[in-house]
N, C-alpha and C positions, 0 to 999 in steps of 0.2 A: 504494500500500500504506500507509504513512502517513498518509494523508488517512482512507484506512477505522479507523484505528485510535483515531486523533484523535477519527471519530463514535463508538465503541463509546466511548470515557472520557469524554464528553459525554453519551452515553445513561446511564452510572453515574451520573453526578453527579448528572443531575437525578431521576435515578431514588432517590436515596439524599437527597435535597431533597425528592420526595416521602414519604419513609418514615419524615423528620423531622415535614414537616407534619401527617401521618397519626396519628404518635404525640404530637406537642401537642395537635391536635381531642382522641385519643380522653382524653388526662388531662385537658385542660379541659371533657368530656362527664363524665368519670368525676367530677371535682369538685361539677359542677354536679348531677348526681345525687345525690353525699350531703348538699348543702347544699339540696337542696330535700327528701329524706329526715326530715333533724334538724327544718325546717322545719315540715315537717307533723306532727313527732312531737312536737314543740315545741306547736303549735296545739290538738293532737288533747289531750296530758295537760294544759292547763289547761282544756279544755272539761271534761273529768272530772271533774276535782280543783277548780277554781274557779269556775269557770261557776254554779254555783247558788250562790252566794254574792258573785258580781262583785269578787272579791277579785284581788288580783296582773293589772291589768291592765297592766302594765307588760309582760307576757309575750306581748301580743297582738299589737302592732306588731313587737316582735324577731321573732316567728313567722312573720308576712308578712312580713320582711324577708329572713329566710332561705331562704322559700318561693318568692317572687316576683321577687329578683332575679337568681338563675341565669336563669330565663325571659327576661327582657328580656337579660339579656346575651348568651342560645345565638340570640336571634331579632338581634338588630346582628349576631352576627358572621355569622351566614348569609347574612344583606342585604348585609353588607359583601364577603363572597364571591364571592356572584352577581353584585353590580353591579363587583367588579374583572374589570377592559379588557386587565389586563398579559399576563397569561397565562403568569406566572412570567418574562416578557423583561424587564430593565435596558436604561434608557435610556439612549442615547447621552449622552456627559459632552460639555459644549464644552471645548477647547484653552484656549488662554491668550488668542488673540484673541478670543475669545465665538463660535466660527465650531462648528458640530456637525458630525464626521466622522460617515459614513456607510458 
């Protein structure tokens, strides 16, 4: 009886380690949407507003900037996802003599 009860507050925990992860993707999704949003709205009013005058190009790189790097960031952490081996387990720590329990 015990032992069952042990896996039920073990099935919580990482249940509730899920639901943390779940909810940092979706605000670093959410971030990355308005910063690619401003981005392009950034881009879009100086094409308007300066583009035929090649004026304020100081505003063209800040625009890719804000456009372009949520991108490369949502595509690492995705890679970085896939290719993690852990599968949410912690590795064994060694003792004091360098020896790893198992």
């Amino acid at each position: 009886m015990k032992h069952e009860r042990s896996m039920n507050t073990n099935a919580k925990k990482v249940t509730e380690k899920e639901k943390k992860s779940t909810m940092s993707s979706m605000a670093f999704f959410l971030y990355s949407m308005i910063a690619i949003t401003c981005g392009g709205l950034f881009l879009t009013y100086w094409f308007y507003k300066y583009h035929p005058t090649n004026s304020n190009l100081w505003m063209v790189p800040l625009g890719l900037l804000f456009l372009l790097t949520p991108a490369f960031l949502s595509l690492s952490v995705l890679i970085s996802d896939l290719c993690d081996d852990d599968d949410g387990e912690s590795r064994p720590k060694p003792n004091q003599d360098g020896d790893v329990k198992v």
